[in-house]
Structure formats: structure tokens, C-alpha cells
N, C-alpha and C positions, 0 to 999 in steps of 0.2 A: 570673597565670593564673586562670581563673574554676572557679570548682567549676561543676560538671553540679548542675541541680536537681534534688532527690529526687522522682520520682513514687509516688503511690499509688493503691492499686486502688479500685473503688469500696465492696467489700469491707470492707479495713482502714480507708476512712473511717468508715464503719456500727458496725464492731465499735469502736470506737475512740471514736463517739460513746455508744456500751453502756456502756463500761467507765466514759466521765466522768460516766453520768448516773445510775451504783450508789452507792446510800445508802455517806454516811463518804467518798465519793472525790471531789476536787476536781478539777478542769481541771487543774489544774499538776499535780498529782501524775500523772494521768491520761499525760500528757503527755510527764511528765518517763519514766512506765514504757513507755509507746510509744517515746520516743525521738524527737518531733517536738518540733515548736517549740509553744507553748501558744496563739500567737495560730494558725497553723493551727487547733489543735482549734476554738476561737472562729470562725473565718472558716466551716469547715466546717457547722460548727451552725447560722450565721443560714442558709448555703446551702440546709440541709435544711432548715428550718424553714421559707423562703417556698419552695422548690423542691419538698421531699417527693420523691414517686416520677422526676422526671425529673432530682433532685440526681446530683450526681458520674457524669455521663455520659460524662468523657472530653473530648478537646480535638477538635473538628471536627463533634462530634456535636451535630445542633439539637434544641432542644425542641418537644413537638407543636405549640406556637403557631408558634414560627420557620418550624417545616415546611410548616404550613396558610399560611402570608403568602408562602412561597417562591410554593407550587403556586398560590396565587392573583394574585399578579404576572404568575407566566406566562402566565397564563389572561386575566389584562385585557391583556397585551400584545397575544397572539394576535388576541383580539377588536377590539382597533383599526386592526391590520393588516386585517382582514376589513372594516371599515369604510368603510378606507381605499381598498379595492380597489374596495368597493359605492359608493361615491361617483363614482368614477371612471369604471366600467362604466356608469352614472349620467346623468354627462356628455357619455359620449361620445354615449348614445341617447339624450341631450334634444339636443341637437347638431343632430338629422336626415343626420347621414353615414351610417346607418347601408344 
């Protein structure tokens, strides 16, 4: 039978990186008094450290870059369909059927 992963907030990641980065206190120790695993606190720390403010967002939630590449996807899609259509309407009036 599988253990359920432990979740945490983005909260107790934050405080959790506080407590391992106070003078005299180690990651393991830190860790061992949190109650998580120590390579967490580690995995956490590189997170914030190239993430910073968009760190520990939660599962499903994108970062401003992921957000801005979605909305501009859509946006070149759209525009090729419009292309698409202006080509067309295009041919039919170089055609002369019109």
C-alpha cells in the first residue's frame, strides 16, 4: 500500500527555509525539527533561489513566463487562422468568379 505524499504550504516552505538559514542551524537539524526530509529543505532552497517570488506556487499553477508563452500561442494561432481565411477570400477574387 502506498503512503499519500505529504503536501506543504507555500507558507511552511518560506518559514522552513528561515529557520535553516539562522546562525548555528544546519539543514539537517532544521529539518529533522520540521519534520521533513532534509533533501526536501535542499530541493526547496535551489527552487527559491532561481524562482524567488513565483517559488512554491502549488501544482497546476504557471509562472508569469509559462502564462505570457500560453496567451501568445493563442495569439499566433488565431492570427494564422485569419491568414488562412485572407488567402482564401484572396483566391477566390483573383479567380474572377466573383
Amino acid at each position: 500500500m502506498s503512503q499519500k505524499r505529504r503536501q506543504f504550504t507555500r507558507e511552511f516552505k518560506l518559514e522552513a527555509l528561515r529557520l535553516a538559514e539562522q546562525e548555528g542551524m544546519t539543514a539537517s537539524r532544521a529539518a529533522e525539527q520540521l519534520g521533513v526530509n532534509r533533501e526536501a529543505l535542499y530541493r526547496w532552497k535551489r527552487e527559491f533561489s532561481s524562482e524567488a517570488q513565483s517559488a512554491f506556487r502549488g501544482n497546476g499553477k504557471r509562472t508569469p513566463d509559462d502564462e505570457k508563452m500560453v496567451r501568445l500561442e493563442r495569439e499566433n494561432s488565431k492570427l494564422k487562422a485569419q491568414i488562412q481565411f485572407l488567402k482564401k477570400v484572396a483566391g477566390y477574387f483573383a479567380s474572377g468568379k466573383n
